[in-house]
MARMIVEX-250756 format. One record per residue (C-alpha): residue number from 1; residue in three letters; chain; x, y, z. Coordinates in steps of 0.5 Angstrom, whole numbers, always signed. Layout:
! MARMIVEX-250756
<pt pos="NUM" code="ala" unit="A" c1="X" c2="Y" c3="Z"/>
...
//
This chain:
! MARMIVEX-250756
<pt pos="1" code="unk" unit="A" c1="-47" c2="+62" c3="-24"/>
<pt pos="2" code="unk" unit="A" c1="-41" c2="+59" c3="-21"/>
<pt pos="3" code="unk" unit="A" c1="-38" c2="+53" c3="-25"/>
<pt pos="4" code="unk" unit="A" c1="-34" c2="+48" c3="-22"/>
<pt pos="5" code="unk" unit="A" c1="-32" c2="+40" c3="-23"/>
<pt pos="6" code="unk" unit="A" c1="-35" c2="+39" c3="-16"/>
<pt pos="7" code="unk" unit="A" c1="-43" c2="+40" c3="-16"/>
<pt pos="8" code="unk" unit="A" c1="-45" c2="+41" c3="-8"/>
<pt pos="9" code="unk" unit="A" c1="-51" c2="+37" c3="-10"/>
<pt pos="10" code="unk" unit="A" c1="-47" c2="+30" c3="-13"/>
<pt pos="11" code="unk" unit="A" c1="-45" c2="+29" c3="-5"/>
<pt pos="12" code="unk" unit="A" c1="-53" c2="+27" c3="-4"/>
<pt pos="13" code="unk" unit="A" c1="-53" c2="+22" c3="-10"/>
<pt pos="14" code="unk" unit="A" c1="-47" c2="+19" c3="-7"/>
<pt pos="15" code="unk" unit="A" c1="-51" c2="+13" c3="-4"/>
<pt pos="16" code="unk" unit="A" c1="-53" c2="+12" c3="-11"/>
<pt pos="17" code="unk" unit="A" c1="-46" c2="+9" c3="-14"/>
<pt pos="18" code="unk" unit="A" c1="-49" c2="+2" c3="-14"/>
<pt pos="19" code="unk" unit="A" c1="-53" c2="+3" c3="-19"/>
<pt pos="20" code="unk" unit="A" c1="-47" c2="+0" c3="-24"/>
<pt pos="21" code="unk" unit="A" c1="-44" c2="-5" c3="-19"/>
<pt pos="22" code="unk" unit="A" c1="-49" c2="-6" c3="-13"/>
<pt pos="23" code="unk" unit="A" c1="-45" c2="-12" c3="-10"/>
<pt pos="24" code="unk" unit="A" c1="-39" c2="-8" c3="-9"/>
<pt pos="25" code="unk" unit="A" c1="-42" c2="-2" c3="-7"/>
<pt pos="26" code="unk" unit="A" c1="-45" c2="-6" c3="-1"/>
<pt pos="27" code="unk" unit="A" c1="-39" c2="-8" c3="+1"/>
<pt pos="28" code="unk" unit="A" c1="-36" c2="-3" c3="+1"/>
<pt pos="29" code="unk" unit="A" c1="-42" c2="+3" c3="+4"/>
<pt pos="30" code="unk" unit="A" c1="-42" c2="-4" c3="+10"/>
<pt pos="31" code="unk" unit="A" c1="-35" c2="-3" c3="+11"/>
<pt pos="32" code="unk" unit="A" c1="-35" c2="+4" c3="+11"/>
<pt pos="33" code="unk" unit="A" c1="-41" c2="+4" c3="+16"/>
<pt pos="34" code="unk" unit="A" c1="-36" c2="-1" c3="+21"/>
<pt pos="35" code="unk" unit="A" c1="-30" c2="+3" c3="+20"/>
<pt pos="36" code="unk" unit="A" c1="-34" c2="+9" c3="+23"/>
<pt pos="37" code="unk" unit="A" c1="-38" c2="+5" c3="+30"/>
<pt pos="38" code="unk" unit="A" c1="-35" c2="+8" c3="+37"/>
<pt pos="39" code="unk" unit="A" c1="-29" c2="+3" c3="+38"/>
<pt pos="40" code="unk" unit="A" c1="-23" c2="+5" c3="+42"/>
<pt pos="41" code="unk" unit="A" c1="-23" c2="+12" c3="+38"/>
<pt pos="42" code="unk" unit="A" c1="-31" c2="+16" c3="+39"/>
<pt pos="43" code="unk" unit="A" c1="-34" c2="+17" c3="+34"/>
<pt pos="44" code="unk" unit="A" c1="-33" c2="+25" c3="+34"/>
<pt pos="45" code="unk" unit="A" c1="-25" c2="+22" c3="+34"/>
<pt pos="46" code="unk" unit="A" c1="-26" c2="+18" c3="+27"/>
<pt pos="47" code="unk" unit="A" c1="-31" c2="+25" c3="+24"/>
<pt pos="48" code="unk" unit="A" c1="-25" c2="+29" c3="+26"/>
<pt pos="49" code="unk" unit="A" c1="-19" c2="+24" c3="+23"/>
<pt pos="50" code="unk" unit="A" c1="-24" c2="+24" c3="+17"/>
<pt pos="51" code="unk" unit="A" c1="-24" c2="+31" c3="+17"/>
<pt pos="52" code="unk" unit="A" c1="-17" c2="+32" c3="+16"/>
<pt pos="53" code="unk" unit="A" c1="-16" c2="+26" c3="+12"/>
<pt pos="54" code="unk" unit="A" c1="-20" c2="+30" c3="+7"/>
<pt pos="55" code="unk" unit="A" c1="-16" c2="+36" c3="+7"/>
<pt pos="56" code="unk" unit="A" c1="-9" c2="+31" c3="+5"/>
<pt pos="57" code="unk" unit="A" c1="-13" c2="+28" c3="+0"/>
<pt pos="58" code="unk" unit="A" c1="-17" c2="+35" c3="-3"/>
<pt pos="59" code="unk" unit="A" c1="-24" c2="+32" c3="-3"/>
<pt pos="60" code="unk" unit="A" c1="-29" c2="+37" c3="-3"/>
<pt pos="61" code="unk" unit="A" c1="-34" c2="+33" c3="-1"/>
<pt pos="62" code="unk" unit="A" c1="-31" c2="+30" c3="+5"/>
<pt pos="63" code="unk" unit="A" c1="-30" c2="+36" c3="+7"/>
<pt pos="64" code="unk" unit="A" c1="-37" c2="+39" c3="+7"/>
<pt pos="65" code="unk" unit="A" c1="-39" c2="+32" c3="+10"/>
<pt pos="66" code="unk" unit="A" c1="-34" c2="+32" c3="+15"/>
<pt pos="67" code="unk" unit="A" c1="-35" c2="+39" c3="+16"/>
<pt pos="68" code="unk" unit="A" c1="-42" c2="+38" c3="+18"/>
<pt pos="69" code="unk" unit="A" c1="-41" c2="+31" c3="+22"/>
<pt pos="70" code="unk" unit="A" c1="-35" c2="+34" c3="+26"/>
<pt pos="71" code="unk" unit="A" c1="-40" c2="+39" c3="+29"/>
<pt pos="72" code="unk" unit="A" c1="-46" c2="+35" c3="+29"/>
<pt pos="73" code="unk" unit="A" c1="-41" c2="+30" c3="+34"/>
<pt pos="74" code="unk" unit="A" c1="-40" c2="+36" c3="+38"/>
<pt pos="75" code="unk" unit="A" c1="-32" c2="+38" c3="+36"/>
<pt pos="76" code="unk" unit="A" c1="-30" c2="+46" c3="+36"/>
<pt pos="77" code="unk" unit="A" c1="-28" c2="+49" c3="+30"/>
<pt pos="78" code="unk" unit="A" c1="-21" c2="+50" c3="+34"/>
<pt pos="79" code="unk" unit="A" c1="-21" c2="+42" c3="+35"/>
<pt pos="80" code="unk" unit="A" c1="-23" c2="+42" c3="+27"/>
<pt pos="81" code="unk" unit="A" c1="-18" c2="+47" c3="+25"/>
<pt pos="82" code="unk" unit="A" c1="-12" c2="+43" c3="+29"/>
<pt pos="83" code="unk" unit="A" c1="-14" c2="+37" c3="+26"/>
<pt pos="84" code="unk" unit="A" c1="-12" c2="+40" c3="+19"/>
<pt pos="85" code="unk" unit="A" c1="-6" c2="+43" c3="+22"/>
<pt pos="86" code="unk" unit="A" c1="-4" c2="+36" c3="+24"/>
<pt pos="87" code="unk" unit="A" c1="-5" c2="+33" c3="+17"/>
<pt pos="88" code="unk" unit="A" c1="-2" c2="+39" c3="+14"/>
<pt pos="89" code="unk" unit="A" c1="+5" c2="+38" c3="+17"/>
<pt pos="90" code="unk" unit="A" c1="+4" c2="+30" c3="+16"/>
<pt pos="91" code="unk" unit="A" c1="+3" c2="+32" c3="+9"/>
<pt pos="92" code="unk" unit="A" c1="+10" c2="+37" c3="+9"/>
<pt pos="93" code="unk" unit="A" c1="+13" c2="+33" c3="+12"/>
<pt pos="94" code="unk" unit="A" c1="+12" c2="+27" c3="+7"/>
<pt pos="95" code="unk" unit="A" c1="+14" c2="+31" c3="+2"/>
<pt pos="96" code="unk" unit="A" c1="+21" c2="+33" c3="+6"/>
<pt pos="97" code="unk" unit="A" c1="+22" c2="+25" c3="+8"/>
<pt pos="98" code="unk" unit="A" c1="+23" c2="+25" c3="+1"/>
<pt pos="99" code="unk" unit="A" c1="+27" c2="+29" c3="+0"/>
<pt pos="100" code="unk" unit="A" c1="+33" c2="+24" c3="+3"/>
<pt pos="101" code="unk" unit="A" c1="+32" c2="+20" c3="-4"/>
<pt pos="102" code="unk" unit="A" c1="+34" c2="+25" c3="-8"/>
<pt pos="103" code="unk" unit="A" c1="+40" c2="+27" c3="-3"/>
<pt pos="104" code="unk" unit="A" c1="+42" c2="+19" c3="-4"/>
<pt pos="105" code="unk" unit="A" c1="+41" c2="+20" c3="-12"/>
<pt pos="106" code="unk" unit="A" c1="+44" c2="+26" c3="-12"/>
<pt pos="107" code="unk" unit="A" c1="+50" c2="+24" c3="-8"/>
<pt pos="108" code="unk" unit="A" c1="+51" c2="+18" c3="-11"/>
<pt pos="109" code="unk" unit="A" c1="+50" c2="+21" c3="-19"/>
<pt pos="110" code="unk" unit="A" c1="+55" c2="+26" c3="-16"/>
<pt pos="111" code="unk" unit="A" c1="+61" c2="+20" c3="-14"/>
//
């Protein structure tokens, strides 16, 4: 058997978290259910924007839950994949913005 840090099982335990702190736990799973009600964005949108969100910020679980749930709402494995591609460019991008910091420290330790 394959070990890893993530167990697949432990996504099924998530409702579980407030077995320690149960008053922050449902605030938090009362939000996180209002977050992902139909609003302007349908509910196949925000899986979709989940999805992607998921990739950027490397959770497995999210993205097994995410995976599924896009599906389940009806989204294309092509739609899928855009959205990743979205997140991904945003993700590269981010890291290039930033660059400019190091070009205006490095022009300045330069002078």
């Amino acid at each position: 058997m394959e070990h890893t840090y993530y167990n697949p099982e432990d996504l099924k335990k998530f409702g579980t978290i407030g077995e320690w702190e149960k008053n922050l736990a449902d605030k938090f799973f009362a939000y996180y259910g209002d977050v992902f009600k139909e609003g302007d964005l349908t509910a196949r949108e925000k899986s979709l924007i989940a999805l992607a969100v998921a990739h950027t910020v490397q959770c497995p679980y999210c993205i097994d839950a995410y995976t599924q749930d896009s599906l389940e709402k009806g989204a294309t494995e092509k739609a899928m994949m855009e959205a990743i591609h979205v997140a991904a460019a945003i993700r590269g991008g981010s890291s290039l913005v930033h660059g400019v910091m190091m070009m205006n420290k490095a022009k300045k330790l330069s002078m």
